[in-house]
Kinemage of the C-alpha trace (Angstrom):
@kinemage 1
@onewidth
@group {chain A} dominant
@subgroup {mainchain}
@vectorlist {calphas} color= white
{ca unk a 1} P 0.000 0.000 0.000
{ca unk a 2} L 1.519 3.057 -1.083
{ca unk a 3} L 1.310 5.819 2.517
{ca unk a 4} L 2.068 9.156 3.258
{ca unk a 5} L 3.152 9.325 6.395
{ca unk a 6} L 1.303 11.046 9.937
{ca unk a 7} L 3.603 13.830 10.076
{ca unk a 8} L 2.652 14.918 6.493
{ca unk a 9} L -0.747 14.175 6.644
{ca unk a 10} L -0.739 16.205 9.395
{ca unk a 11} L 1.176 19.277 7.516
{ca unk a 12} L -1.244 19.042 4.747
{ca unk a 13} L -3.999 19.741 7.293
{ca unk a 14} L -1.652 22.813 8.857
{ca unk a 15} L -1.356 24.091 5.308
{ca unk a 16} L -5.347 23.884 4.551
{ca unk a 17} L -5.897 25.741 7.563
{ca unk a 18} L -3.635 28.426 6.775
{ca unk a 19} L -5.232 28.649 3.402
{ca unk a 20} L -8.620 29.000 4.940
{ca unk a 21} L -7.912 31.853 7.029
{ca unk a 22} L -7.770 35.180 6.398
{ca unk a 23} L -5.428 36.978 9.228
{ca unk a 24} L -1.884 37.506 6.947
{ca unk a 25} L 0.009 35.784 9.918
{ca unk a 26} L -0.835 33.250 12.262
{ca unk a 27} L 1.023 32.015 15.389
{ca unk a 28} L 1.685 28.534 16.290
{ca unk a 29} L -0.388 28.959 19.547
{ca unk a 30} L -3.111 29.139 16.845
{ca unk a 31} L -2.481 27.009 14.053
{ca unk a 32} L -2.011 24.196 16.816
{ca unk a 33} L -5.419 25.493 18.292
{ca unk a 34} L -7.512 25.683 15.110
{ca unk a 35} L -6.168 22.296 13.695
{ca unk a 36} L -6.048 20.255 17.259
{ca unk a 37} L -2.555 18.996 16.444
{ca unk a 38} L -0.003 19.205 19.329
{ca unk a 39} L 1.855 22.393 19.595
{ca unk a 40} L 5.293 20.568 19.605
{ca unk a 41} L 3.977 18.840 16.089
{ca unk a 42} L 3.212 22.264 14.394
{ca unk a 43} L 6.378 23.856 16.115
{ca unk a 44} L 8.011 20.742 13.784
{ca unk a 45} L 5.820 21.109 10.860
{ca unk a 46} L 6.038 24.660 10.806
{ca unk a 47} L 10.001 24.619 10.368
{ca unk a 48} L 10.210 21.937 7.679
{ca unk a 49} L 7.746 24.213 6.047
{ca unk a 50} L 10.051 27.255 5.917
{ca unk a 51} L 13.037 25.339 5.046
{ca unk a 52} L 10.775 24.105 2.014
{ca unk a 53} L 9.970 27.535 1.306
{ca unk a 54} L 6.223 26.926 1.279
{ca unk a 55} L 6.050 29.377 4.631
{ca unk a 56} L 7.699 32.657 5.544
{ca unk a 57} L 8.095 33.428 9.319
{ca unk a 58} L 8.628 36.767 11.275
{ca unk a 59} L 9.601 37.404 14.510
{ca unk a 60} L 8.014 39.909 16.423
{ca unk a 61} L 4.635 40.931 18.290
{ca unk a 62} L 3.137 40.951 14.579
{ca unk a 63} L 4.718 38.023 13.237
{ca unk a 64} L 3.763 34.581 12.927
{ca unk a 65} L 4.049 32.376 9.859
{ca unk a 66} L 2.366 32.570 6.462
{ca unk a 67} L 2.197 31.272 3.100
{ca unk a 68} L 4.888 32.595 0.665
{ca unk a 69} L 2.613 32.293 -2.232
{ca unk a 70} L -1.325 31.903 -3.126
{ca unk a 71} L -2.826 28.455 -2.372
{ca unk a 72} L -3.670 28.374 -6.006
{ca unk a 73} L -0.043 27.880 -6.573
{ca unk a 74} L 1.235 25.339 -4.232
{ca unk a 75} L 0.863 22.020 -5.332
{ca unk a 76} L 0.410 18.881 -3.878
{ca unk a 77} L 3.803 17.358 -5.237
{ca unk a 78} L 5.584 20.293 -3.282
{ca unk a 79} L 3.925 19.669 -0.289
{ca unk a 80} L 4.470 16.262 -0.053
{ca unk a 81} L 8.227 16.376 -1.259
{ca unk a 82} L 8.272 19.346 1.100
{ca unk a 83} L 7.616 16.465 4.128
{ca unk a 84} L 8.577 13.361 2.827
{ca unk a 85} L 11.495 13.829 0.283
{ca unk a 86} L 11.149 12.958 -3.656
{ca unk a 87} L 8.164 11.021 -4.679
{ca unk a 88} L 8.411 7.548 -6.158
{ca unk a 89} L 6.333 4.635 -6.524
{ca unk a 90} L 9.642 2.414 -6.664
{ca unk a 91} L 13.402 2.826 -6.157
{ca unk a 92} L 13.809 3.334 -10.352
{ca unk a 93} L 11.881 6.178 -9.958
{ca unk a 94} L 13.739 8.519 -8.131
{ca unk a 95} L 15.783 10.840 -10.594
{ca unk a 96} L 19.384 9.711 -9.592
{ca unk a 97} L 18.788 6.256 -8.945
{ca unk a 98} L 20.962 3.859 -10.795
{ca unk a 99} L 20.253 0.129 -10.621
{ca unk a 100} L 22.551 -2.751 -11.920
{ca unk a 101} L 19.411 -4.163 -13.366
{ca unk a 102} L 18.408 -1.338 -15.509
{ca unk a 103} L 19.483 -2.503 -19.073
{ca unk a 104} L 17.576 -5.815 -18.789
{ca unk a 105} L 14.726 -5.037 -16.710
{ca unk a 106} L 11.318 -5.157 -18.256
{ca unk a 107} L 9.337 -3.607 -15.720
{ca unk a 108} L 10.717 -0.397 -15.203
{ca unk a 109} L 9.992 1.878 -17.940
{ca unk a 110} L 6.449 1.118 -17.117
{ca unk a 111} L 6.873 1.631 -13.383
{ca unk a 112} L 8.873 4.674 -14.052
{ca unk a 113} L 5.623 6.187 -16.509
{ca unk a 114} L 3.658 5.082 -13.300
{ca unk a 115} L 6.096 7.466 -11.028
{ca unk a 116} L 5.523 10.119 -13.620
{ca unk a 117} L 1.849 10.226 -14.133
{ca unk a 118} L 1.679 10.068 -10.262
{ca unk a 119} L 3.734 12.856 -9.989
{ca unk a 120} L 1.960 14.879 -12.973
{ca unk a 121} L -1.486 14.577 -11.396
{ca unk a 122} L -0.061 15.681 -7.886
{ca unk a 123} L 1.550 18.511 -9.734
{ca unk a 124} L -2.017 19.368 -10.913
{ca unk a 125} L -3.797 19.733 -7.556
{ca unk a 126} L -3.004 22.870 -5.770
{ca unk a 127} L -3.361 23.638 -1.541
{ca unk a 128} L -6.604 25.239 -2.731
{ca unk a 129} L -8.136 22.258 -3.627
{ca unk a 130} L -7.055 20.363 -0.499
{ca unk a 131} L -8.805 23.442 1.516
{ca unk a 132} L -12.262 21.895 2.364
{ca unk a 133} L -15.325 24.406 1.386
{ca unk a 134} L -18.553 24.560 3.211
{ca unk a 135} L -21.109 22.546 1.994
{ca unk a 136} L -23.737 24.209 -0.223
{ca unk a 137} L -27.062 23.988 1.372
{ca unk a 138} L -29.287 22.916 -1.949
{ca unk a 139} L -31.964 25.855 -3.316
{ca unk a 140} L -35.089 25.227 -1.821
{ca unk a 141} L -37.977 24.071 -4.109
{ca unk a 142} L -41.141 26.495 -4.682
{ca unk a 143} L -43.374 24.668 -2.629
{ca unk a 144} L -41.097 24.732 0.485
{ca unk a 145} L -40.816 27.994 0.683
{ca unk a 146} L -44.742 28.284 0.694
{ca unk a 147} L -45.897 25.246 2.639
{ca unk a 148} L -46.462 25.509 6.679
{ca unk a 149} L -44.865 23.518 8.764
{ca unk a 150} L -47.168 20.202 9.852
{ca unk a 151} L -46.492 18.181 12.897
{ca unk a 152} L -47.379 14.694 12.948
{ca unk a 153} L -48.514 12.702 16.143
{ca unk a 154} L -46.569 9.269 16.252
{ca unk a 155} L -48.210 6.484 18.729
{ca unk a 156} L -51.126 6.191 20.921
């Protein structure tokens, strides 16, 4: 089974949440508030993060952390190389990987088109569309707006 680990599942969730709010910085007091993940896991999260460039931080009675860029433009192959190194279904598919077997082996030009399309669709869905949106209530229908209300009397 291919798995992403806790710790990025977790960072995805961090990231959503930033991208759902609208204050321009946000401390770690309340990113680990608003998500329910332990303060020492976001204090983690939050560093890899800036060293991945997906998050600025500033210092300071203003300061906080924030995205460095839209959530429209952060994909999900950054994030997830951003936590758990260079994607790859199988050991042939990471870039500088150089097997013994490689001349003869039949299987991994199609495993490495696997890696690729993988990577291509994750490429394709940005933070924005990992950012859940509330549910749409449906439009109501003309005779619900005009009916009353009826009760109904269940049992003896």
């Amino acid at each position: 089974m291919l798995r992403i680990r806790k710790l990025t599942d977790y960072g995805t969730v961090l990231l959503a949440a930033m991208a759902s709010r609208s204050e321009p910085w946000l401390t770690a007091t309340e990113l680990s508030q608003s998500t329910k993940l332990s303060y020492a896991t976001v204090g983690k999260l939050l560093k890899l993060l800036v060293h991945a460039r997906l998050l600025q931080s500033q210092r300071g009675s203003h300061g906080g952390y924030r995205l460095t860029r839209s959530p429209e433009s952060i994909t999900a192959l950054e994030i997830l190389e951003a936590l758990e190194g260079e994607i790859a279904v199988i050991e042939c598919g990471f870039a500088n990987h150089r097997c013994h077997r490689q001349e003869f082996c039949a299987v991994s030009p199609p495993w490495r088109r696997i890696n690729y399309m993988l990577k291509e669709a994750l490429s394709h869905m940005t933070l924005a569309d990992l950012v859940p949106s509330p549910l749409p209530l449906p439009p109501l229908r003309a005779h619900e707006e005009s009916e009353p209300i009826r009760t109904i009397r269940m049992g003896g």
